[in-house]
Each structure stands twice: as C-alpha cells, then as structure tokens.
C-alpha positions, 0 to 999 in steps of 0.5 A: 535812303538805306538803313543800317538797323540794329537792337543793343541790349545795354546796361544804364545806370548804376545798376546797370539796367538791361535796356533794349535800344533801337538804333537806326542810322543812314548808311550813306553818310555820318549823322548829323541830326540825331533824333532820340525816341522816348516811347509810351506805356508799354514802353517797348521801342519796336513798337515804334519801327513803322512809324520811324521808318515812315518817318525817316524817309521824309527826312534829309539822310544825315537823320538817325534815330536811338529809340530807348525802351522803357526800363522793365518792359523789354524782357530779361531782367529788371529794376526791383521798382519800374514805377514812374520814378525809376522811369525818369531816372532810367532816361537821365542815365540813358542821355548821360550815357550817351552824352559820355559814350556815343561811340557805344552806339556806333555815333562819331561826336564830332558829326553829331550837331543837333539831338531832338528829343521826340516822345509819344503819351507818358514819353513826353513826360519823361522827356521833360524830366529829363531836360529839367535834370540834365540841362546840358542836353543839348536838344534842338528840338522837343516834339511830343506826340499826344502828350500825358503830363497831367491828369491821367487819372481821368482818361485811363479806362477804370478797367486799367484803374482797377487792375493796375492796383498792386494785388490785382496786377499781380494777379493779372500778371500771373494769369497771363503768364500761364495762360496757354500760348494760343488762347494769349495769341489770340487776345493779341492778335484781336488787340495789335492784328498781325502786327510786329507789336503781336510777334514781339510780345509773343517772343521767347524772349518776354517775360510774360509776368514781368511785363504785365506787371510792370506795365501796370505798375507805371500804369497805377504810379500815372495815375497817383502822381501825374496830376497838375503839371508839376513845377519840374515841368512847368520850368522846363515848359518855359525854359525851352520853350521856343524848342518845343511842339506837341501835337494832340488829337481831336478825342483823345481821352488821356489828353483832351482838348481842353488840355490842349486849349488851357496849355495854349493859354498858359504857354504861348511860345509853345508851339501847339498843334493838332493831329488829323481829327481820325488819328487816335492816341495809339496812332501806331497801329495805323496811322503812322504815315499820317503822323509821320508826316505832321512831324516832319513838316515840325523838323524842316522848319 
C-alpha cells in the first residue's frame, strides 16, 4: 500500500500556534478510519514515522493517519507558557479544528466514518483530556501506548527532576544551544544512533534553547501535577470505557506494573494489555514493529 506523506505547519487555536502535523494517507482510496497520534515527551510526530508506517502496513488501506506535535517542541515560534496545561488545551483545539476543517488536511468528511485516537507516555494523558473536554469527538477507539497518567514523580530519572526546574533548565537550554554542532552531533547521535529523531533535532530548522526548554518545562509540570488519576480522567476512564486499550510494559519505570494491576482493579471493562517483556518505554528506537503488531491485532478486533 502507497502513501501520500505530507508535513503541515498550522496555526491552532486562538493564538494561532505554529503546529507541525504529519499527515499519512492511502493514495488509493478515501479514508475511511482515520487514526489520530498524540505523542509523548519530546513531543516531536517524526519521531514516530517508523512506527506508523510499520503500523499502517498491517492495516486494511482505507486507514490514515494525522500525527500532531506538541505545542513548542517542533521549531519556530511558540506559546510564551508550553506546560502541561497549554499542552491539553493545544490538542482540544487541534480536534476542534479538524472536526470544522478537515479538508484543511486533505480529508473528505463524508468518508471519514471512525476517528481512533492512539497516544504513547504523557500522549495518553493528553488524549484523555481531550475526550472529557470535547465530548462530541466522535472516537471509536482509544489505545494508549505505556501510558503516563499518574505518578510521574516516581519514574522520572532525578537527573530529569533536577534539571527540569526552572533555573536549571534555563541553564541547560542555553548551554545546548551554544554548544558547537559536532560535540551536540555527537550526545545525539550516542543517544538516538543514526536515526531520524538524530537528523531532525540536528535541523536548521529547531531552536535549540526552545526545545530543551520547553521539553523541560513539561518535564517539570509532569512531575507536580500528574499524581493521582484525577477526576477529569477517571470520568472519562469510565465513560469510555469499552473503547479503551492500554498497553504497558514489563519494566517500564514511569509506568510500573503495579499501575497496570491496580488500574485492572479499578477499571474492569478496560481492556489492559502488556507489551512483550524486552519492548521498553521508548519503544521507538527499535521496537517498532513489535509494537506495531500488538496495535494492530487491537484495531482488527
């Protein structure tokens, strides 16, 4: 199955955010299903391409894909405040949009006749929020991908806990921004390989400070204000429930087994699942297929 792939730079929202959204859809026929990405943290959609292609190529050919980055996170300008808040309220407006103006993204509305939302890490939480505020969504399915909705203070790494404070990130930011090219080439290139994640981040086209800072900055608002599963989300936990699938892994730290055992417990029409026991938080670094073929399994049923 060939793909039409295309990257759109739109504005969302009453502030008109610069948003990069990833479009992948079948050349050979009108969309059908169309399956929308929210991504973690980074959140940066091409980070992601491997695994949606993977994943596509499983799937029946009326199935396209929108994948939306993360306000502040993909270069250009953007939101004088990127926390976790503006985060929630940037993918509202972004489902808003697309619900009023689907043709923006090269979608016929009559053809259209499922939207599944698929998220991965803090993507889930996000996702969540946005079906308890836009509750005409109209979601067939929601499958979220080791999923960060509580307690994230216990698995971010202290490293992370200490440098997403404000002056520290700051500081942070600005050293990798003046860092000479080839000495930040080569801290991504031992973290990401030769990867497209590697080739994005070392683009013209990304604001080094911005990036490190906002990514932190949602780092450090993760860590105050995801803690209990909050009401927002445990409603829309129940509401939707029989639409909803998580996955999780075996040792994943921001999202152990224990949260998978109590949110079985607490929610039993969920449907709970977990990975393969080697495929890791940051699957997307080489364990796409595997995880491509878990979710596809989910969407067939």
């Amino acid at each position: 199955m060939s793909f039409f792939e295309r990257t759109y730079w739109v504005g969302v929202g009453p502030k008109q955010t610069r948003t990069q959204v990833l479009s992948l859809l079948p050349r050979a026929s009108k969309v059908q299903k169309l399956l929308v990405f929210i991504p973690g943290n980074p959140g940066i959609i091409h980070f992601y391409k491997p695994f949606l292609y993977d994943l596509l190529g499983l799937l029946n050919g009326d199935v396209g894909v929108l994948g939306i980055s993360q306000a502040g996170h993909c270069g250009g300008k953007t939101l004088g405040n990127a926390g976790l808040e503006a985060q929630v309220d940037h993918k509202v407006q972004f489902f808003d949009l697309l619900a009023k103006h689907p043709l923006i993204f090269g979608l016929h509305p009559e053809s259209v006749k499922e939207m599944i939302i698929m998220s991965h890490s803090l993507g889930s939480y996000l996702g969540l929020k946005s079906l308890a505020r836009f509750p005409n969504l109209p979601i067939t399915r929601f499958i979220g991908l080791f999923p960060t909705i509580q307690h994230l203070r216990h698995g971010i790494p202290l490293a992370i806990r200490l440098s997403a404070r404000p002056v520290l990130r700051q500081g942070l930011a600005s050293l990798v921004h003046v860092m000479p090219k080839q000495a930040r080439e080569a801290i991504l290139t031992w973290y990401c390989g030769q990867s497209e994640e590697a080739k994005y981040l070392l683009g013209e086209g990304v604001h080094q400070y911005r990036l490190v800072n906002n990514v932190l900055a949602l780092a450090w608002d993760e860590i105050k204000d995801i803690r209990q599963i909050d009401d927002e989300c445990h409603q829309t936990l129940n509401i939707h429930s029989e639409k909803i699938s998580f996955v999780f892994g075996h040792k994943d730290p921001y999202v152990p087994l224990r949260f998978y055992q109590q949110m079985q417990e607490a929610y039993p029409d969920i449907d709970f699942e977990l990975a393969p026991e080697e495929v890791p938080h940051d699957f997307v670094f080489d364990h796409n297929k595997t995880v491509a073929e878990q979710v596809a399994g989910k969407l067939s049923l």
